[in-house]
N, C-alpha and C positions, 0 to 999 in steps of 0.2 A: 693647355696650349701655351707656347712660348712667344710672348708679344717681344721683340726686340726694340721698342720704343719705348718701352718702362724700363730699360737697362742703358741707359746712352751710355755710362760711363764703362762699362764693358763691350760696346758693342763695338763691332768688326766695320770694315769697309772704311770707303773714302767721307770726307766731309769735304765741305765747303763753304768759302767765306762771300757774303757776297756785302758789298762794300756799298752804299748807302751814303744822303747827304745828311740823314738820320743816324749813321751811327752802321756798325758791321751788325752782319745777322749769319749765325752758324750755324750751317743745315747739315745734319746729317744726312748722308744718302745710302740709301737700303740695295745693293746692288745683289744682292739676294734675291728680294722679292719681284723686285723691280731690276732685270737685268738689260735689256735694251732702253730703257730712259734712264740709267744713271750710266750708260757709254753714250748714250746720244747729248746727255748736257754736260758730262766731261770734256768730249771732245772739244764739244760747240764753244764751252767755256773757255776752253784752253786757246780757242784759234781766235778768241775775242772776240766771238758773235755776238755777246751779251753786253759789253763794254756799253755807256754811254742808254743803253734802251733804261725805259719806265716803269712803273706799277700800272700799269692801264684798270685794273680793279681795286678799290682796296675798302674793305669794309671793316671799319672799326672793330676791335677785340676777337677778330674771327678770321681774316684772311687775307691775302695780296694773292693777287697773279701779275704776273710780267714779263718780259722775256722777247716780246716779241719786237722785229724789229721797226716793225709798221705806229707801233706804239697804241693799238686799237684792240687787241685779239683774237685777230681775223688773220695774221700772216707769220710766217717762218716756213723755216723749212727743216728736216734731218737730216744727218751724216748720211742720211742713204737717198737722199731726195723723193723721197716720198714718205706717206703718212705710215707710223706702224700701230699695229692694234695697242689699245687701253692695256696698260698692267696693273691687276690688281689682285690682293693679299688678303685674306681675312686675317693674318698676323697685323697688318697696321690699318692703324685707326686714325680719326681727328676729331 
């Protein structure tokens, strides 16, 4: 099986930067795998949904979440205003 997360430097698709008072963090985004949540946080990215929001989670050596505007992880919304199903991959891992 072909994991595309043990190839970053080959691999395809958009990245992104997401800019921090910590420093920039460079995410690649798997629009393959995952094709309606890397257009839903393009977009969102793009129109400055994200500007300005938190880490609402962050657990040392292991994870952040953020994103949302409420700053809690209870709120947002999508490019289509409603919720869409979970995407997931047995190609990626964490």
């Amino acid at each position: 099986m072909e994991y595309p997360q043990l190839d970053l430097e080959n691999a395809k698709g958009p990245k992104a930067i997401i800019q921090t008072n910590h420093g920039d963090i460079e995410v690649k985004l798997f629009e393959k795998e995952a094709p309606m949540t890397v257009e839903n946080f393009v977009r969102l990215a793009k129109k400055g949904y994200y500007d300005g929001t938190t880490f609402h989670r962050v657990i040392s050596d292991f994870m952040i979440q953020g994103g949302d505007p409420k700053g809690d992880g209870t709120g947002g919304e999508s490019i289509w205003g409603h919720p869409f199903e979970d995407e997931f991959s047995n190609k990626l891992f964490n």
